[in-house]
C-alpha positions in Angstrom: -47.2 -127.0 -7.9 -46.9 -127.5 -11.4 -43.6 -130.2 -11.1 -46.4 -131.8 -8.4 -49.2 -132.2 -10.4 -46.7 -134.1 -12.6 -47.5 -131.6 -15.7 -43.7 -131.2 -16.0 -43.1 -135.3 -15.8 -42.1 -138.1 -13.3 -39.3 -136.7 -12.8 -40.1 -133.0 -11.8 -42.9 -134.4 -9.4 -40.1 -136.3 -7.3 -38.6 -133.2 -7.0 -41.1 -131.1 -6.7 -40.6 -130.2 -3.2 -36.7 -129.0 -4.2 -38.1 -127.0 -6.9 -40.5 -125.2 -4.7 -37.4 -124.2 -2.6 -34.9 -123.6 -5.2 -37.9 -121.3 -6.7 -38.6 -119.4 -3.6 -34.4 -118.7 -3.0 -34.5 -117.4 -6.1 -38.1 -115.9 -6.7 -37.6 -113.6 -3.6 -34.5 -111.2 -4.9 -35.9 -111.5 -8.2 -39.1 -110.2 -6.9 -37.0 -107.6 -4.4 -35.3 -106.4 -7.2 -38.0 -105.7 -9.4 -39.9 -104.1 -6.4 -37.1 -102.1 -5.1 -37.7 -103.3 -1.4 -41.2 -101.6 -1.3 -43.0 -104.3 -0.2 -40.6 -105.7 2.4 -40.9 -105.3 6.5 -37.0 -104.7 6.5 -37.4 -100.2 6.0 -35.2 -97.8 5.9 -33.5 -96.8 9.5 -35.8 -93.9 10.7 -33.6 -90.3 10.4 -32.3 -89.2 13.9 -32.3 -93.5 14.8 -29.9 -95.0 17.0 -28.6 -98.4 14.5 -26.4 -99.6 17.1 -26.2 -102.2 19.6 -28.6 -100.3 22.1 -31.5 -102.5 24.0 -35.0 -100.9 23.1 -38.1 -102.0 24.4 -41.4 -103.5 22.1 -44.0 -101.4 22.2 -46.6 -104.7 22.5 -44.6 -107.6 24.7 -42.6 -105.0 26.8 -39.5 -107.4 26.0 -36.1 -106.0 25.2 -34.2 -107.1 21.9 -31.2 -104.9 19.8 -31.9 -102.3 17.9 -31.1 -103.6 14.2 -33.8 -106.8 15.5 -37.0 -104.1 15.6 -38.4 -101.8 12.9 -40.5 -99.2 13.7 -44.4 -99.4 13.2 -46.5 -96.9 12.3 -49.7 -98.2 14.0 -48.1 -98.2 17.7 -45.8 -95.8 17.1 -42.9 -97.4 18.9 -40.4 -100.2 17.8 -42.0 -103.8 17.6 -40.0 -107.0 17.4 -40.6 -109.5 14.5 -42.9 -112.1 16.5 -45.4 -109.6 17.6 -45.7 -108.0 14.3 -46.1 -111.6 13.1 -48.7 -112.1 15.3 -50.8 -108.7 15.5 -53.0 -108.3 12.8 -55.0 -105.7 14.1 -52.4 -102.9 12.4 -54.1 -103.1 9.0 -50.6 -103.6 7.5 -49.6 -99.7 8.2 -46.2 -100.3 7.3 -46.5 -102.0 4.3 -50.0 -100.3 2.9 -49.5 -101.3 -1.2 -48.1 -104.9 -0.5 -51.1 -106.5 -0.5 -52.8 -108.7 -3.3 -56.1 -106.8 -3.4 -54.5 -103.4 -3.2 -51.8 -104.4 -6.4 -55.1 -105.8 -8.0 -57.2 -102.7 -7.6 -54.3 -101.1 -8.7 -54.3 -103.4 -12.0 -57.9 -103.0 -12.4 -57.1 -98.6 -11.9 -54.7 -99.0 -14.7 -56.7 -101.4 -17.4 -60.3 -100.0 -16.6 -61.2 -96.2 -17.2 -61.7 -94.2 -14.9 -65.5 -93.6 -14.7 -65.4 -97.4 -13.5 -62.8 -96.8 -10.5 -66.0 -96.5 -8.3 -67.5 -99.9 -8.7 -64.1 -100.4 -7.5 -64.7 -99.3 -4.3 -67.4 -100.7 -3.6 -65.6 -104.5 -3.4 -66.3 -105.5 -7.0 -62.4 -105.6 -7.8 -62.0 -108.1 -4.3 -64.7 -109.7 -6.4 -63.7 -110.1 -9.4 -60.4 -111.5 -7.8 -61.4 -114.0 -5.8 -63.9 -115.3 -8.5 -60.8 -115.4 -11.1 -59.0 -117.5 -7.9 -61.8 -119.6 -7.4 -63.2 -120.4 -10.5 -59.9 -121.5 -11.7 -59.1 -123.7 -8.5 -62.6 -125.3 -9.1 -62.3 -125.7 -12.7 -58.6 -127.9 -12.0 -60.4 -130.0 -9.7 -63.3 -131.4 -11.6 -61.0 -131.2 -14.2 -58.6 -133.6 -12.1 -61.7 -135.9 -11.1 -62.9 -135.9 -14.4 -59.6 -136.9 -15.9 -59.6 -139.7 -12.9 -62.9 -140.5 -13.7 -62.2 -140.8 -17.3 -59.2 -143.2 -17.1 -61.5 -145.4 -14.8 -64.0 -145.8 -17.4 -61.4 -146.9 -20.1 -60.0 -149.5 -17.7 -63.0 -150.8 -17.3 -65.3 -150.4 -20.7 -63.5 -151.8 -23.2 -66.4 -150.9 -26.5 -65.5 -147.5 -27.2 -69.0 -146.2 -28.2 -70.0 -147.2 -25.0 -67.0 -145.4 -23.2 -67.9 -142.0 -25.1 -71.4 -142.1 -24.2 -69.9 -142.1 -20.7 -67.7 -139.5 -21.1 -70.5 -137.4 -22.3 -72.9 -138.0 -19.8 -69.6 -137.6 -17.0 -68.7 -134.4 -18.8 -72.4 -133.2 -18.2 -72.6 -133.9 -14.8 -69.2 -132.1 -13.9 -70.3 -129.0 -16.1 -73.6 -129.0 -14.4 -71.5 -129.9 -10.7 -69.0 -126.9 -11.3 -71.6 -124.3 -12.9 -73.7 -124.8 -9.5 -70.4 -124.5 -7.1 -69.4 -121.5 -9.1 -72.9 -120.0 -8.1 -72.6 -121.2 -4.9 -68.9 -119.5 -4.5 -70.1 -115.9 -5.6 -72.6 -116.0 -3.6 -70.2 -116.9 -0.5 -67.7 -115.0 -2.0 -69.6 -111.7 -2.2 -71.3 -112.7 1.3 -67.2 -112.8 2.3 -66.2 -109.9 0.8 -69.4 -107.3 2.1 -68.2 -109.1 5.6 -64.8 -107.5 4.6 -66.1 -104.4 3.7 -68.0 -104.5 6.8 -65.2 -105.4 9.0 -62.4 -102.7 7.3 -66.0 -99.8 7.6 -65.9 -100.9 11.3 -62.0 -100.9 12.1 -61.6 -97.9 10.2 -64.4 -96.4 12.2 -62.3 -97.5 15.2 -59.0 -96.5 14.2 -60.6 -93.2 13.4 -62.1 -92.9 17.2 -58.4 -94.0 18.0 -57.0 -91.6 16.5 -59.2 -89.0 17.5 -59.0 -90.1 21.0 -55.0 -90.1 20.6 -55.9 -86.3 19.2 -57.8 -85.5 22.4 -55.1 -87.1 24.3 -52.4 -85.3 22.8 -54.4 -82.3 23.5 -55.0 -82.7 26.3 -51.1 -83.3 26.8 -50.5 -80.0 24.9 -52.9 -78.4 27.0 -51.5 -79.3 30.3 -49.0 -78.8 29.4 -49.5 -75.5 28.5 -51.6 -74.8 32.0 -48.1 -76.4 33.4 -46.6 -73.6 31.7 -48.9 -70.7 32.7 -48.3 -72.0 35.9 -45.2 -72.0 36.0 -45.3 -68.7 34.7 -47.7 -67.3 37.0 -45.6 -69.0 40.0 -42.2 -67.2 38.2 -44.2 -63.5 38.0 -46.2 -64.1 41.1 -42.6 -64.9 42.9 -41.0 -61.9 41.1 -44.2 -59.6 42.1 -43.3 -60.5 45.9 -39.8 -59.8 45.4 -40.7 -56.7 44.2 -42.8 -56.0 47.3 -40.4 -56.8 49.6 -38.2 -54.6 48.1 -40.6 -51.8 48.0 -41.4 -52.8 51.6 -37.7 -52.6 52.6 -37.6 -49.4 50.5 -40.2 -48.0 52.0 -39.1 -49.2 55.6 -35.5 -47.4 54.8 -37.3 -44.3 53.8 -39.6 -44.3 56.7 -36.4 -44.8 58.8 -34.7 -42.0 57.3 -37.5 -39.6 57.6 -38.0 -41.0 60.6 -34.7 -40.2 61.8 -34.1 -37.3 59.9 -37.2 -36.0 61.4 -36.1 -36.3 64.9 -32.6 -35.0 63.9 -34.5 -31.7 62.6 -37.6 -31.5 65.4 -34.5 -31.9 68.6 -33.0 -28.2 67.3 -36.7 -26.9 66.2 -37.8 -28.0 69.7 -35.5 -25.1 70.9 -35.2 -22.8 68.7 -39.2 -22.2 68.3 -39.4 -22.9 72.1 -37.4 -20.0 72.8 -39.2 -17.9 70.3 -42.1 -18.6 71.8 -41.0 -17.3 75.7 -39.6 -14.3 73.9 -42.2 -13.4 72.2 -44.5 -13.5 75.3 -41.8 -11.5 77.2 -43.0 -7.7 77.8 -39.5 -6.8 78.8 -38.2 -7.3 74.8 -37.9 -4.3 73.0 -40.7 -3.9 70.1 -37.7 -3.9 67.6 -36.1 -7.3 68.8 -39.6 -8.5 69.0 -40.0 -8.2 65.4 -36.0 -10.4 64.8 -37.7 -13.1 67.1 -41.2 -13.1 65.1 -38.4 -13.4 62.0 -37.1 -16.0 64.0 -40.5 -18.2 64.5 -42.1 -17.8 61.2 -38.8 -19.4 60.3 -38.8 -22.2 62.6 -42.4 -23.1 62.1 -41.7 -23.3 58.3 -39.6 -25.7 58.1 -41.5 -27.6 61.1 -44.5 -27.2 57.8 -42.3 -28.7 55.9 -41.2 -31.6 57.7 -44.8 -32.6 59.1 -45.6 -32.3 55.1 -42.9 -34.8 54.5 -44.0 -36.9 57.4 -47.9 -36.9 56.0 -47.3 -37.7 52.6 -44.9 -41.0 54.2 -47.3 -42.0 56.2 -50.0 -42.2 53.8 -47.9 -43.7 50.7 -46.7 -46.3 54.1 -50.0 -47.2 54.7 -49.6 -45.8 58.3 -51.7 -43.5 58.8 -55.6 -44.1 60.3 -58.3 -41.9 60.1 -60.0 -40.9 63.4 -63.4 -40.8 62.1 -66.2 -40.2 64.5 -69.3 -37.9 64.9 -67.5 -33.8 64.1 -69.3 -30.7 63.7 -69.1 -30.0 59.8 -71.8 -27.2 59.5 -69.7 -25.4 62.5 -66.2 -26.5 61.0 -67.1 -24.8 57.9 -68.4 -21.2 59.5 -65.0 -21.4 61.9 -63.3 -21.7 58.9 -64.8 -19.5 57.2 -64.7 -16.7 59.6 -61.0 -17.4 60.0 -60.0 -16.8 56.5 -62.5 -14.1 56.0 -59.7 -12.0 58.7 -56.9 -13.2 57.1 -58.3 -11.8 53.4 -59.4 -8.9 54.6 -55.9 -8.2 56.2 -54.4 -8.6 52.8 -57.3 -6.4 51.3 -59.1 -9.6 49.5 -62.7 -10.1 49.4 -63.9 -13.0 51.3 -67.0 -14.5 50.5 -68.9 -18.1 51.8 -71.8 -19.4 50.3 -73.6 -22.2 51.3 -76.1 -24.6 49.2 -78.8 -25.6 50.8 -78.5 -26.5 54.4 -75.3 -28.6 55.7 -75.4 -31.6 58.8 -75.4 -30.5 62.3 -73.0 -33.9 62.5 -71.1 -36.1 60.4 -69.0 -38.9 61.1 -65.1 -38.4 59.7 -62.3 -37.2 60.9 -62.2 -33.5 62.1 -58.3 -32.9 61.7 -58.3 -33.9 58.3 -61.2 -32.2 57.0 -60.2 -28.9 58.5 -56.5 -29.7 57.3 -58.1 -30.2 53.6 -60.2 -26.9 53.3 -57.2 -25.1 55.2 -54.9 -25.6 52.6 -57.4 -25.2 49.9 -58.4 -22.0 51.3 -54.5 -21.1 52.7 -53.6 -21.8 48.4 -56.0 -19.5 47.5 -55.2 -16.7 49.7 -51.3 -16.5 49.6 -51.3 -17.0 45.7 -54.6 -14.3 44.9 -53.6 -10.2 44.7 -56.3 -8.4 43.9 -60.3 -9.7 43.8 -61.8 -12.6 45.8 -61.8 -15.6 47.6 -64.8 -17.4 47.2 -66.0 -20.9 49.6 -68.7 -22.8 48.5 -70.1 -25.7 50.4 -72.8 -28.2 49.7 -73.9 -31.3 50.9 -75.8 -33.9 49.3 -76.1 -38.1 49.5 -73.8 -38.6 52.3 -71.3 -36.9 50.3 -69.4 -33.0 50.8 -69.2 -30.6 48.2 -66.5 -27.9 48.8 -65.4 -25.5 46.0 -62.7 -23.2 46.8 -62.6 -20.3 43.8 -60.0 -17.9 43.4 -58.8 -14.9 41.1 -55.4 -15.5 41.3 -53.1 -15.8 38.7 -54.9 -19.5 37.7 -53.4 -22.3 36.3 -52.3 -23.1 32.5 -53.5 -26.5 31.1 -50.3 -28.0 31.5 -50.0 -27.3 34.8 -53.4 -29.4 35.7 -51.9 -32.4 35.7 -49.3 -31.3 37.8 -50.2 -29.5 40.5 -50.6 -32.3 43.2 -47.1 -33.5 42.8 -45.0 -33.2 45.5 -43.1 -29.9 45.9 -44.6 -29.1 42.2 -45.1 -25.2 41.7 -47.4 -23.8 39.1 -45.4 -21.2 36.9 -48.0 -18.5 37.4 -46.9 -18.6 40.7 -44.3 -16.5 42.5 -41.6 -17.9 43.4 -40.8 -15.5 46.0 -44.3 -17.1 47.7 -43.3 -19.3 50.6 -44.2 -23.1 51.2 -42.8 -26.0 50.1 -45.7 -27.2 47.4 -47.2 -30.0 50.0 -50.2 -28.4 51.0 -52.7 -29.8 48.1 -50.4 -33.2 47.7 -51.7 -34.0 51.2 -54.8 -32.6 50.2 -55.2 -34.7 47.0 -54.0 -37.6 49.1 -56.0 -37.6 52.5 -59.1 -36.8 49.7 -58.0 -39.7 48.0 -58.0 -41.8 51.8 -61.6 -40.7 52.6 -62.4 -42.1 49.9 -63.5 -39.0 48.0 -62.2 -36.9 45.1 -60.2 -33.7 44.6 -60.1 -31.8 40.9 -59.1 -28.2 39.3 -60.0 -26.4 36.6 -58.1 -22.8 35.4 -57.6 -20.0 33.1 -54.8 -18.1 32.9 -55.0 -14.7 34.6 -58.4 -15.5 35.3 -57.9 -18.0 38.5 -59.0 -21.3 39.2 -61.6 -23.6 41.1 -60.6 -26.3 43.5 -63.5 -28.6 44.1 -63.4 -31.8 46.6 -65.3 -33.8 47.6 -65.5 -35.8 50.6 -67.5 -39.2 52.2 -69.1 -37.7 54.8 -71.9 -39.7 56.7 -74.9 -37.9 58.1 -74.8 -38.5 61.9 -78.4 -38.3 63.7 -78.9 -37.8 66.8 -81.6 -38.6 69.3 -83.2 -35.1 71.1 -81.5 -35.8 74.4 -77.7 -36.9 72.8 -75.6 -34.3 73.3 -73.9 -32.5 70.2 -70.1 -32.8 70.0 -68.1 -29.3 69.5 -65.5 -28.7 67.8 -62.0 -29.5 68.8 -60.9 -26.4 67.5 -61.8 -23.5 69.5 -62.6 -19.9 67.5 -61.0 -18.0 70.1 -57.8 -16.8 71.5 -56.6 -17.2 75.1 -55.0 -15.1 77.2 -51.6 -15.3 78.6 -51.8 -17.6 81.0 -50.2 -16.3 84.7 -50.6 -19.5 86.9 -53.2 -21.8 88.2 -55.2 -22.3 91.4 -55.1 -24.7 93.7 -51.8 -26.7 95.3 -48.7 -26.8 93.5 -48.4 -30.0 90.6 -45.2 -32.0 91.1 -44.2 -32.7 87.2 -40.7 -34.7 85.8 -39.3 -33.9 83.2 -36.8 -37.0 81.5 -35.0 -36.3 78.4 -31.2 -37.1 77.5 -31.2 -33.3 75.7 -30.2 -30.4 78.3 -31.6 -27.3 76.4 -34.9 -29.5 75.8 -35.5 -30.3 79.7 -34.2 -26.6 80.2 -37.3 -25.0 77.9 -39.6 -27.4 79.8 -38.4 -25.8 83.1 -39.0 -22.5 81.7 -42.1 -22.9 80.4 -43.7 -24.8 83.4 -41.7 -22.9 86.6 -43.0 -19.5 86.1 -46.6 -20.7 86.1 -46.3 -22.2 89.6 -45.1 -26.3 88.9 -42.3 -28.2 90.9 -40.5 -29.4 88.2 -37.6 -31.5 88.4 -35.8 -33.1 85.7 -33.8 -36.4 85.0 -31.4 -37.0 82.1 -31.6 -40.8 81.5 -34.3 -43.4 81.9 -31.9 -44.8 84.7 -32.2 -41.4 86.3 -35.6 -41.3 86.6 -36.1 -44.5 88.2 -33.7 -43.4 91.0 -35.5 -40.6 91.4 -38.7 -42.2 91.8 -37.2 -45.0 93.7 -35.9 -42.8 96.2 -39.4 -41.9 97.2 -40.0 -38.9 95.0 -43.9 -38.7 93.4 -44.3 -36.7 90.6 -48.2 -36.1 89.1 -46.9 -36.0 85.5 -44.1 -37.4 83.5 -43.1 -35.6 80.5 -40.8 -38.6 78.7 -38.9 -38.3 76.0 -38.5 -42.0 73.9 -34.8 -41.9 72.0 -32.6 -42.1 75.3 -29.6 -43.6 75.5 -29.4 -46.9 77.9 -33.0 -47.6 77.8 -35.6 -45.7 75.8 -38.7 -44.2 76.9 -40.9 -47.6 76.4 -38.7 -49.8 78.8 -38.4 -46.6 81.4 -42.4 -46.7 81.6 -42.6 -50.4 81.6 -40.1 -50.2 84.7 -42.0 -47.2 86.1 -44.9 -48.9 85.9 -43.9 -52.4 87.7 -42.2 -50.2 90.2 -45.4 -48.3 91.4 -47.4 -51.5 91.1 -48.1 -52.2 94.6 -47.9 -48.2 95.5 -50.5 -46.7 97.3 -50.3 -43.6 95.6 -51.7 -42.9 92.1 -49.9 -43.5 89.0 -48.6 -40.3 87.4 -50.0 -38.7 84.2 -47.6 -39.8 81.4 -47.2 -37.5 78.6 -44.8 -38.5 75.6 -42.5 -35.5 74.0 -40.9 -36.9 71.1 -39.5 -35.9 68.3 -39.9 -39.2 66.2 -43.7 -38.5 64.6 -43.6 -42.2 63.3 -44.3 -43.2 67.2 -47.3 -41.5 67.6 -49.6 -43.6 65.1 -48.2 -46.9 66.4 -49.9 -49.5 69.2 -48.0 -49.9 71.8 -48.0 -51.8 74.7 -48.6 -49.8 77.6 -51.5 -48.2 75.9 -50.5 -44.7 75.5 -53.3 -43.1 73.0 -52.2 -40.9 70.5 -53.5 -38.1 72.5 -50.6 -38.4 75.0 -48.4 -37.8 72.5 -46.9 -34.2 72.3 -44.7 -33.6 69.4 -41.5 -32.0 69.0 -41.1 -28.9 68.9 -43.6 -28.4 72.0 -46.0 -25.5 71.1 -46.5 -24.1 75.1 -50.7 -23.7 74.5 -50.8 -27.6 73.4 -48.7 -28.7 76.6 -50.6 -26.2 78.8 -54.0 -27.9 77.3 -53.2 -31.2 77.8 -52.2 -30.3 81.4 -55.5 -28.3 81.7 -57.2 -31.4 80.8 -55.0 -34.6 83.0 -54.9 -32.5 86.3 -57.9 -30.2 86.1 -56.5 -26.9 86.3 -58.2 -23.7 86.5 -56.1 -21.0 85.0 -55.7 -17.7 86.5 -56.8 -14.5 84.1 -58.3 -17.3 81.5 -61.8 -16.0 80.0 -64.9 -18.1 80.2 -65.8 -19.1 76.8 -68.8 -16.5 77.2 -65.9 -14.0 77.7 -63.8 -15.3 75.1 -66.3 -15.5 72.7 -67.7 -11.8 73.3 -65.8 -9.5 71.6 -64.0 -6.8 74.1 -65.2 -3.7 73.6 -61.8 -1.6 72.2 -62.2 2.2 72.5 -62.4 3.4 68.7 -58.9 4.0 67.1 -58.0 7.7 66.2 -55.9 8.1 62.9 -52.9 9.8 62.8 -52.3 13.5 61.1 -53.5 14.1 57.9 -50.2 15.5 57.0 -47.9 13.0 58.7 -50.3 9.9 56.5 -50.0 12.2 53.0 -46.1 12.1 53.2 -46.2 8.2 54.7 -48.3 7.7 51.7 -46.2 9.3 49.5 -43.2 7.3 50.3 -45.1 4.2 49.7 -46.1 5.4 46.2 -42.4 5.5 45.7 -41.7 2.2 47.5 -38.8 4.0 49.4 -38.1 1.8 51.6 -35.8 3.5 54.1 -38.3 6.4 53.7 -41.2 5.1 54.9 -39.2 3.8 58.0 -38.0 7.3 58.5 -41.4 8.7 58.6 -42.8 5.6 61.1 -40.0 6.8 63.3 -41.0 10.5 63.0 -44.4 9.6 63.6 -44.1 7.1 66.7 -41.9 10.2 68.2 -44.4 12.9 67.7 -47.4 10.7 68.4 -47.2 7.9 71.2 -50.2 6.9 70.5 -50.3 5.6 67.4 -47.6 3.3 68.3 -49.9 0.0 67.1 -50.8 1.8 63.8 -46.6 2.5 63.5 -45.7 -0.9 64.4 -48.5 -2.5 62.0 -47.2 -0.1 59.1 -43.8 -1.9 60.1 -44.3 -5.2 59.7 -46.3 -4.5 56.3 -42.9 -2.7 55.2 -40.4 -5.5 56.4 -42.9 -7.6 54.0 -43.1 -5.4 51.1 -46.9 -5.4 51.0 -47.0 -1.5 49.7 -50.3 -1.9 48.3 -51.5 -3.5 51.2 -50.2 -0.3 53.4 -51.6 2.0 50.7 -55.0 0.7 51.2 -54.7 0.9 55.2 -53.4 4.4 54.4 -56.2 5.5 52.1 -59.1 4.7 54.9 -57.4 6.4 57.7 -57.1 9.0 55.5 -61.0 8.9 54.8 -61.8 8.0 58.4 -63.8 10.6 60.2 -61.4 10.6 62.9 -58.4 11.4 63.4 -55.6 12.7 65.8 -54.4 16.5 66.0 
């Protein structure tokens, strides 16, 4: 500019425009060099950035160029190619923040001014004071230009020299006046220019601060689904591993049903005869009293492990989810005094006290299910009595807000603290308890759990040698009934038939179909003697010929696990075969040993109350007969009867002397002795042969105490024999 202005002579101004080049070629390393590059678009690679020939893509014209042709820019965070960061000026000069002219004249102004000044600073005097000292110059060249022009005018064409400085004088005060009033004007603009600025970087900061607090939120929002992606995902993974984990529990549980299923019907096949035989012994006369006792051994045997495996089966088919609860309008007040009056004999057998008290008044009728109420207090009340020795049993009952209170309370040996927590485990035995007791330790699991299915509650408290309190309580809706509804009675008779010698009326044709000889054998035994036509068939196939052949029977006692085609398919045959029959279809009873089939639907609509269990107790076939074909037993009591006690001619004791020396041997609990003197007195006195044979059976069971007591009141009884 300077070579141009022709300051540097005629010369320089010709080449002024080389000058300018030659100056810029070598101003701009100069100026590099001093800097140190900090002012220059061309940065440092990023770290982690790819410098070689790779294609990237501008983050503004979408175009593709080599990597060493972008840089990086801050503002767009992405690589840029030189024309568009030519072009945009809407970055604010991110990448370069200090190159600037106002910024390295603030900075000058920083450094020369102190520092109580720096905030005049900020408030655009320093762009002030710049432009002014840009300005003022500029303006002052000009007129000084115009007035040299001017000036060299004048000379040319004034020639008296007082004249031409008169001129000058009046030219110089025109151009003073001239600048002074365009260096007004130019603050004002120029402080007009830079509060526009100001303005304009408040309002773009402003923005880029929304921007970036929008990009914020957005990355948050990024972060965030991210996260929910995550959560999901990991819900999805657990949620997929939590059904895993059911099916395998499900396929566990199905194996163990299975198993108990099948083990069950392995064990119930062999029950089946062994307790079904027991059971035509023991009603035999003909036995001698001394094998009777060996077959009494024998059932007590057989019907505890048949305890045992429908504990098993109970506690699977609650924790399977298979077992329903029959609930419908039952007797509760009569439940509890049947109960009650049963347990009240069984205590007074073992020389307990048996006491029931009763809160208040309890429902004529409730809706629940009878069996497992009754099977609740029965084990409750059966714990108490086989673990207690000497004091009381004690059954309390309340009822209050559709719910059952029942407190069983004990003085047996009770239960330490540790033991609570314990004692509804499966086979768990409390440690006061004697071992020598029998059960398998089901009775309050299934208690605790059908409680637990009722949706009701089951607890215990104990001491030590003091005994313990077993308190449930049960959901029991109040049932009310209008005056001419009938009241429902108990399934669960209180008292005990008679032998049962035959039937009236024409003979009943029944079949018997089961693959197992000695089971179709027992059937024949038990059904024969009363007066039935029986006749049996081994197979599914078998029966099916025999029915085909023209033979009708009135009941079919089926069996289901049969080889060639179960039980199911050989009714869904019989059934299609007496379709278009004119005769009745038979009464279908199903004796199985598989339990699991009795709480299943099934397709031919067999209740659950056609379903007779392995092994067949003779009273509960006999029943359900009673009930499908109407029978009238011979030599059965009327309930009247039944219910009225017989009237028993009163029992004379034995000798004095014979029941001092059968006590004495008890004292001593001489075994052998106290048989000895049984058999002495059975000999001498044939009468006494039910007080001999109840002595007996006390002494197989080593209740001494027990026969001392029975001992001691015969001994105080007012009667007695010669």
């Amino acid at each position: 500019m300077t070579a141009y202005l022709g300051f540097l002579g005629p010369m320089a101004q010709a080449f002024s425009a080389i000058i300018a080049l030659a100056t810029a070629f070598i101003a701009a390393p100069l100026i590099a060099w001093a800097t140190r590059g900090k002012y220059y678009l061309a940065r440092q690679t990023l770290k982690g950035e790819d410098t070689g020939c790779q294609l990237k893509t501008c983050v503004i014209c979408e175009r593709e160029y080599e990597a060493p042709d972008m840089a990086h820019c801050p503002a767009y965070q992405g690589p840029i190619c030189s024309l568009c960061c030519t072009l945009d000026a809407r970055c604010g000069d991110l990448c370069k923040p200090h190159a600037k002219l106002s910024s390295q004249w603030e900075t000058a102004l920083r450094w020369l001014l102190p520092q109580h000044a720096w905030a005049h600073l900020d408030k655009g005097l320093g762009t002030f004071l710049l432009l002014m000292l840009v300005i003022a110059p500029l303006l002052a060249s000009l007129f000084g230009l115009l007035y040299q022009q001017e000036t060299r005018s004048l000379a040319q064409s004034l020639l008296d020299a007082r004249m031409l400085q008169a001129a000058s004088e009046v030219l110089r005060a025109g151009f003073f006046k001239a600048f002074m009033a365009l260096i007004l004007v130019s603050g004002l603009v120029v402080w007009w220019v830079v509060l526009a600025h100001q303005s304009r970087r408040v309002a773009q900061e402003e923005s880029n601060r929304q921007t970036h607090l929008l990009m914020r939120e957005i990355d948050l929002h990024r972060q965030t689904d991210e996260a929910l992606q995550h959560a999901r995902q990991v819900a999805e993974d657990a949620r997929a591993a939590a059904e895993l984990a059911r099916l395998a529990a499900d396929q566990a549980n199905q194996a163990k049903s299975r198993y108990i299923s099948a083990i069950s019907h392995e064990l119930r096949t062999p029950l089946n005869s062994i307790l079904g035989y027991a059971q035509l012994m023991g009603e035999d006369a003909s036995i001698p009293p001394h094998r009777k006792q060996a077959v009494s051994v024998i059932k007590r045997g057989g019907e505890h492990l048949l305890s045992l495996i429908e504990g098993t089966l109970d506690i699977a088919h609650i924790e399977a989810g298979r077992l329903t609860l029959n609930a419908k309008p039952m007797p509760f007040a009569d439940l509890i005094h049947d109960l009650a009056s049963l347990f009240e004999l069984e205590a007074q057998a073992k020389g307990l006290g048996f006491h029931c008290q009763i809160s208040g008044s309890l429902p004529t009728l409730v809706r629940g299910d009878e069996k497992r109420v009754r099977q609740i207090v029965i084990n409750l009340l059966g714990n108490a009595l086989k673990f207690t020795q000497h004091g009381q049993v004690t059954l309390r009952a309340r009822y209050a807000r559709e719910m059952a209170f029942i407190e069983i309370e004990d003085t047996g040996p009770g239960l330490p603290e540790a033991e609570i927590d314990r004692i509804f485990e499966p086979f768990a035995r409390a440690q006061g308890a004697s071992s020598a007791k029998p059960g398998a330790g089901l009775g309050l699991t299934i208690a605790k759990m059908l409680t637990d299915l009722m949706g009701g509650e089951m607890s215990v408290i104990g001491s030590p040698g003091i005994g313990s309190v077993f308190k449930a309580k049960l959901f029991l809706p109040e049932v009310r009934l209008d005056a001419s509804a009938t009241t429902p009675t108990s399934q669960h008779p209180t008292y005990v038939r008679r032998p049962r010698l035959g039937y009236a009326g024409p003979r009943r044709r029944i079949l018997v179909v089961d693959n197992e000889a000695a089971d179709r054998d027992l059937l024949m035994q038990v059904l024969q003697p009363l007066g039935f036509e029986v006749r049996s068939a081994a197979s599914g196939h078998d029966c099916l010929d025999l029915l085909a052949s023209g033979y009708l029977p009135e009941v079919v006692l089926m069996d289901l696990a049969m080889p060639g085609i179960d039980g199911w398919e050989t009714l869904r045959r019989l059934r299609e075969l007496l379709k278009d029959s004119p005769h009745a279809m038979p009464q279908i009873a199903i004796v199985s040993a598989n339990a699991f089939d009795r709480g299943l639907d099934n397709d031919l609509g067999v209740p659950s109350e056609d379903f007779i269990l392995k092994p067949v107790r003779h009273a509960d076939l006999l029943d359900w007969l009673e009930r499908r074909l109407g029978l009238s037993w011979l030599d059965t009591p009327s309930p009247e009867e039944a219910l009225t006690p017989a009237a028993h001619p009163v029992p004379v004791s034995p000798p004095s002397p014979q029941l001092h020396a059968l006590l004495e041997m008890v004292n001593l609990g001489y075994y052998r002795g106290i048989l000895n003197q049984l058999d002495a007195l059975e000999a001498e006195q044939s009468s006494q042969a039910v007080f001999v044979a109840h002595m007996r059976g006390l002494a197989r069971q080593f209740q001494f105490e027990t026969m001392s007591k029975h001992i001691s009141q015969h001994l105080n009884s007012p009667v007695q024999g010669a």
